[in-house]
Residue, then its C-alpha position, 0 to 999 in steps of 0.5 A: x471525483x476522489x483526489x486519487x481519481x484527480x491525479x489519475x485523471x491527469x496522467x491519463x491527459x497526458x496518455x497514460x492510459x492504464x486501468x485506473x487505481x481505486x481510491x481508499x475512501x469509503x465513498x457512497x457513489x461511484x461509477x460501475x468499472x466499464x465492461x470490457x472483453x476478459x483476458x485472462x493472463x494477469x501478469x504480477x511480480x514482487x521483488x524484495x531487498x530485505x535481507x543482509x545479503x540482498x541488501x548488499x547487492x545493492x550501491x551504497x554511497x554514505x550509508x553502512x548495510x548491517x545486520x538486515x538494514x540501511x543507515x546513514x554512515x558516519x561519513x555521509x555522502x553529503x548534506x542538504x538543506x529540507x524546509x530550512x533544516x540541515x541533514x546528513x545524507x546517504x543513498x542506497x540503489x537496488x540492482x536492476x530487476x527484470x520482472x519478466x514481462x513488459x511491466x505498466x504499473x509499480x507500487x513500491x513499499x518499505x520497511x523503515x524507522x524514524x527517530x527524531x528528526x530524520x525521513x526517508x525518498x523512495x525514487x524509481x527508475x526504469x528501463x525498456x528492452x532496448x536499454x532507454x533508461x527513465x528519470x528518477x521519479x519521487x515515489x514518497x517522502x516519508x517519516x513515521x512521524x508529522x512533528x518534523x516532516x510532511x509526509x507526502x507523494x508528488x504525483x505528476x512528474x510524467x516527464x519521459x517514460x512513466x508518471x506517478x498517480x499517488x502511489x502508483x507509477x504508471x508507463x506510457x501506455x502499449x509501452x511497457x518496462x522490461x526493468x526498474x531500480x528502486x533508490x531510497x534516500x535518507x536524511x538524519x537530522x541534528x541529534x537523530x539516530x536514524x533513519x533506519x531502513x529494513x527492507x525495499x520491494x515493489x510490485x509491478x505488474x501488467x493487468x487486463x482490465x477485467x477480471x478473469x472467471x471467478x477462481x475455484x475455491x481453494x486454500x483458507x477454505x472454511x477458515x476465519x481468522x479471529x480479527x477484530x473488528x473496528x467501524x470507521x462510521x463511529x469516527x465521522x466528523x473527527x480530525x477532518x484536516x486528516x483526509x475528511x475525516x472518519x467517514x473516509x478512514x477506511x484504509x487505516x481503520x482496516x490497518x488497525x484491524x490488522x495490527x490489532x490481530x497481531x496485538x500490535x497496536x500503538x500504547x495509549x501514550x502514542x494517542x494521549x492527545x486524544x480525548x478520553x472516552x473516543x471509540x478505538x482512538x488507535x484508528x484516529x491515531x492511524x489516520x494521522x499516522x497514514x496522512x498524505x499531505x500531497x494526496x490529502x488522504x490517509x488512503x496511500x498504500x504504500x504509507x499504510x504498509x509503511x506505519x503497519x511496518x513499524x508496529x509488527x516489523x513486516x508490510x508490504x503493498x503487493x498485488x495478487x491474481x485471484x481469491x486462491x491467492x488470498x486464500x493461501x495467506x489466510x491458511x497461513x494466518x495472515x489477514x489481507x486488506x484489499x482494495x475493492x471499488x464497486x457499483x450499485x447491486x455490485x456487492x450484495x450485502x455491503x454496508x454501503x450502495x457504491x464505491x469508488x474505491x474502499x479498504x476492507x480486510x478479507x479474513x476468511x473464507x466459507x466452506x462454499x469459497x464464499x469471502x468473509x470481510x471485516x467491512x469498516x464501512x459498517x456503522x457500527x462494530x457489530x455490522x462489521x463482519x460481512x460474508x461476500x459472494x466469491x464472484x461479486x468480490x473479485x470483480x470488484x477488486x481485480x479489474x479495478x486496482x488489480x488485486x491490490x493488497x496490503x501483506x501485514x504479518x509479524x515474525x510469528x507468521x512466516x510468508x505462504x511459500x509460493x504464495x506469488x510470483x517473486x517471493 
């Protein structure tokens, strides 16, 4: 059992029982998803405050919105003490936002900087169509670097209407939420100037448990963007007290392929500590960059958005209905990085027989509809890019977590108009 598949396992004896989230680890075995009837409305809303104007929506208690972002003012709210240091403190809470369906699931992200010794909390509270409002529960505590602060998630936490598991925040189950507000805290250090705060969205959603009828090819078809292509199984045995290792680096190492189409990847100075002659050490140094001391595991979504964030200026963690979807950001020029989980024969062609939960990036589509992947679970560089039967693919993303996606693009690539719902 993956320690993402541990936190799950907890709520679900607590009975939250939603379709289960792949993990981001690029494990050889793992259980085929159990086969249930389809059902084909596949409920998904993104909501975004990343802008001046929306940010100005929201209730600012000791922190100042200007020019597009969230800092601490010069009045803060108040101060508190964290692992035997004094912050000054602010908070920022979002209006409410009704994604139009009873909502089950939500994964949030942000956009943020952390000079020096500062950090952010991102919380989450919802509501039902009667009005009962949930507790504020801790989505993440998070720094850009590790030299001050743990960045960590809490899961748990399942105290009135909704849990949290890793990086998703899960609703009792036949409930579902009519609204949420997100609230993020931050905390500046002596001397630092920041945190900085650009943007704050979440997606939620409410998903059948299968996917629906493999989706028509469509737009992307035939393109394939020119992304490079990184192997984590040439990083096995490095830094294990970062999540085990290489050989479970697929998250960050299909972020840093990302990040490295957009030439956005870390100078040499950011991994000097690295020892000469390492393949690709940005991957070790995205690894340390992604770690989740709470999860123990560099495969959190929202964390790998959040350090890709700070390379190219936009990330998000989104969910999306169906390959046509994920066609329309490669029309674009935007590779998506998508959470898949698969069992044996599931996926002809894979580097690896079975997993219960991998990263890879979808770069493209053949003229046929057909997915090319830039798969790191390849040994080597060369065996990284993959061409996937459209079907296959999709029954192995969309039931088991949801179509999840990581959105990473820079200001030369605008978002697909109408890509998907809320944006």
């Amino acid at each position: 059992m993956t320690r993402r598949q541990a936190a799950l396992a907890a709520l679900l004896a607590l009975a939250l029982a939603t379709p289960q989230a792949a993990t981001a680890t690029a494990t050889t075995a793992g259980a085929a998803p159990v086969s249930t009837p389809r059902v084909a409305t596949r409920h998904v809303d993104y909501h975004a405050w990343d802008t001046q104007a929306r940010l100005a929506d929201g209730r600012a208690t000791g922190v100042e919105v200007r020019r597009g972002a969230v800092t601490v003012a010069a009045e803060p709210a108040g101060h508190r003490k964290y692992d035997g240091r004094r912050y000054a403190t602010g908070r920022w809470v979002s209006p409410w936002h009704a994604p139009g369906f009873g909502y089950t699931e939500l994964v949030a992200s942000w956009q943020a900087r952390t000079p020096g010794d500062s950090f952010v909390e991102v919380a989450v509270r919802g509501r039902t169509a009667a009005g009962r409002v949930s507790s504020w529960d801790l989505l993440g505590r998070w720094a850009a670097g590790d030299r001050h602060v743990d960045r960590r998630t809490v899961s748990g936490q399942s105290d009135d209407l909704a849990g949290v598991a890793v990086d998703t925040w899960r609703v009792e189950p036949d409930r579902g939420l009519a609204g949420y507000q997100l609230r993020v805290t931050l905390l500046r250090g002596r001397g630092s100037t920041g945190p900085v705060v650009d943007g704050l969205g979440a997606v939620a959603s409410r998903l059948p448990a299968t996917a629906p009828g493999t989706s028509r090819p469509g737009p992307g078809s035939g393109t394939v963007l020119d992304v490079p292509r990184y192997s984590q199984m040439v990083h096995s045995g490095h830094y294990p007290r970062w999540g085990g290792g290489g050989q479970a680096w697929c998250s960050p190492t299909s972020t840093s392929m990302v990040l490295g189409y957009y030439d956005a990847l870390p100078p040499a100075k950011a991994w000097s500590w690295i020892p000469d002659g390492h393949t690709d050490p940005w991957v070790d140094f995205a690894a340390r960059a992604t770690y989740d001391h709470g999860y123990d595991g560099t495969g959190n979504w929202p964390f790998n958005t959040a350090y890709a964030a700070t390379r190219t200026g936009h990330a998000f963690v989104t969910r999306l209905r169906n390959l046509r979807e994920a066609g329309r950001f490669i029309e674009a020029g935007i590779p998506v990085v998508a959470s898949i989980s698969f069992g044996s024969g599931e996926l002809d062609g894979a580097p690896i027989s079975a997993s219960d939960g991998h990263l890879l990036v979808v770069v493209g589509f053949t003229r046929a509809g057909d997915v090319v992947v830039n798969d790191p679970a390849a040994q080597h560089r060369r065996g990284v890019r993959r061409t996937y039967d459209r079907a296959q693919f999709e029954d192995a993303w969309l039931p088991t977590s949801g179509g999840t996606a990581y959105i990473v693009r820079d200001d030369t690539h605008p978002l697909p108009t109408g890509a998907s719902p809320g944006w």
